[in-house]
Structures are given as structure tokens and as C-alpha cells.
C-alpha positions in Angstrom: -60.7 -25.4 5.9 -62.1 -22.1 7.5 -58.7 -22.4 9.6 -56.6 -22.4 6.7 -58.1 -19.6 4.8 -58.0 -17.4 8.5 -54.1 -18.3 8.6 -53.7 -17.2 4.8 -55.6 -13.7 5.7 -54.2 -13.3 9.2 -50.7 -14.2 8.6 -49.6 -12.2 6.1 -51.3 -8.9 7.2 -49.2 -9.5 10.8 -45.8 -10.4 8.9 -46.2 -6.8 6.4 -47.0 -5.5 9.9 -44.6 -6.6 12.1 -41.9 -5.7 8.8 -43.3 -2.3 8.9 -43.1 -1.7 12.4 -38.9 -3.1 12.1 -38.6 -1.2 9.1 -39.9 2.2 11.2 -37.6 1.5 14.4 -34.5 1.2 12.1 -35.7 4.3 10.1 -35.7 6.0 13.8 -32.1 4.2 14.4 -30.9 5.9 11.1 -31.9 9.0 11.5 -30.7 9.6 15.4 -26.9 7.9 14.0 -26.8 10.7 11.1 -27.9 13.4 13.6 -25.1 12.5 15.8 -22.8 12.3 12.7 -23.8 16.1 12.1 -22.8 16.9 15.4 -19.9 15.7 15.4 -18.8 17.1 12.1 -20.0 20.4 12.9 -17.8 20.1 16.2 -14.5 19.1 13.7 -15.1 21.9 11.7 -15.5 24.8 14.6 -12.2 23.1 15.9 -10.3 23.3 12.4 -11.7 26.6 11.4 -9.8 28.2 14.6 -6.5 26.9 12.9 -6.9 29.3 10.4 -5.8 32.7 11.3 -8.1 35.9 9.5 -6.4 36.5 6.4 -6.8 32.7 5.5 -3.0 32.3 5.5 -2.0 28.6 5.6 -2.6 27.1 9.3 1.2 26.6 9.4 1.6 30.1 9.5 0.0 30.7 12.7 2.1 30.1 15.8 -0.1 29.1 17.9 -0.4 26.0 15.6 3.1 25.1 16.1 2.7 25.4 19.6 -0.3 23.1 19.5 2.6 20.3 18.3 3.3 16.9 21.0 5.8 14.9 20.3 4.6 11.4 19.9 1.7 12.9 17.5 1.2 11.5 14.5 1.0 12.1 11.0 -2.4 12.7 10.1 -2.4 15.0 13.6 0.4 17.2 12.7 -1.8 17.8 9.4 -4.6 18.7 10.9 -3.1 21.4 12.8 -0.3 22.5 10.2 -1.7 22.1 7.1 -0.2 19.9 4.1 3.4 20.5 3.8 5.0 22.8 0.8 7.8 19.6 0.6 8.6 15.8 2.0 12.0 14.6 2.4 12.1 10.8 3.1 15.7 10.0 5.5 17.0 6.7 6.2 16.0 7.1 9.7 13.5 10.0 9.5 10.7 11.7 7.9 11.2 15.4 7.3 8.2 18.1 6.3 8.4 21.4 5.5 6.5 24.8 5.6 6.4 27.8 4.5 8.9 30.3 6.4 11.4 28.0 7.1 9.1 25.8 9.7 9.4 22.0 9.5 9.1 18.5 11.5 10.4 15.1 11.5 9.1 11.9 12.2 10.5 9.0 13.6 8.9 5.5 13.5 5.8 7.6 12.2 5.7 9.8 15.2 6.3 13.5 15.5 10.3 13.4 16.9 10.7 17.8 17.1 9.8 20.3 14.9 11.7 24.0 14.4 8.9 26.5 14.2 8.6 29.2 11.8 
């Protein structure tokens, strides 16, 4: 009987323990993912703030932008370093964007194909 009423006082003090002490090291886990999620947010938004030239004129403006351009890039690549574009025209075999001053680029099986800078 005496064993019984030790297992009924022992155990569950060492279960809320051990609970705590998983419930601290994922805590720790947490926090060190969501610092390193800073990080690398802060870095993304040092390298997209250097797209924008000083009179915060759209990034497509900026030459050095277009020059930044691969072919083979993608959609959501060319955005990031042009901007969104002022109009989309959907071809039968392309995907054409344009910007402002005459600049534009087309796609072809959703990859940057050329581009006619500004």
C-alpha cells in the first residue's frame, strides 16, 4: 500500500516535470527558429531596398535593375527586381509585361525569354 501511494506522489510530480523541461527546450527551439527568421527577413529587405533608386521611383525605372535580368528567371524573380508591371498581355506562345518608359519582358514556358529595357 505505502508503494502505491509513493507511485501516486512520485509519479506525477516527474511526468509535470519532465513536461516542463520538453515544454522549455521547445520554447528554446522556437525562439532560436524566429530569430533566424528575423535574419533572414532583415537580409530580404536590405537586398530589395537597394532596388529602389532615391526618389522612390518604381524599381523598373532604375537600369541597373534591368540589367540585374537572366534569362531563364522566373516570374516571381523578375518581380522582385522590376517591380509589378503597369500591363500583362497573355500570347498564344508568350507572356508579355510592361513598364513604364517603354520597358517590357516576355516569358516563355514561364521563364524570362528577353526583355527590351527602358
Amino acid at each position: 500500500m505505502v508503494i502505491l501511494i509513493l507511485a501516486l506522489i512520485v509519479v506525477p510530480g516527474w511526468t509535470q516535470e519532465s513536461e516542463i523541461s520538453r515544454l522549455r527546450a521547445r520554447l528554446s527551439d522556437l525562439e532560436n527558429r524566429v530569430q533566424q527568421l528575423e535574419l533572414l527577413i532583415k537580409r530580404d529587405e536590405s537586398a530589395n531596398s537597394s532596388l529602389v533608386n532615391e526618389n522612390a521611383s518604381p524599381p523598373s525605372t532604375n537600369r541597373a535593375n534591368w540589367r540585374r535580368l537572366k534569362v531563364g528567371m522566373t516570374e516571381d524573380e523578375v518581380r522582385r527586381i522590376l517591380g509589378e508591371p503597369v500591363r500583362v498581355f497573355n500570347f498564344s506562345f508568350a507572356l508579355g509585361w510592361n513598364y513604364p518608359n517603354n520597358g517590357s519582358v516576355i516569358f516563355r514556358n514561364d521563364r524570362l525569354a528577353e526583355w527590351i529595357e527602358p
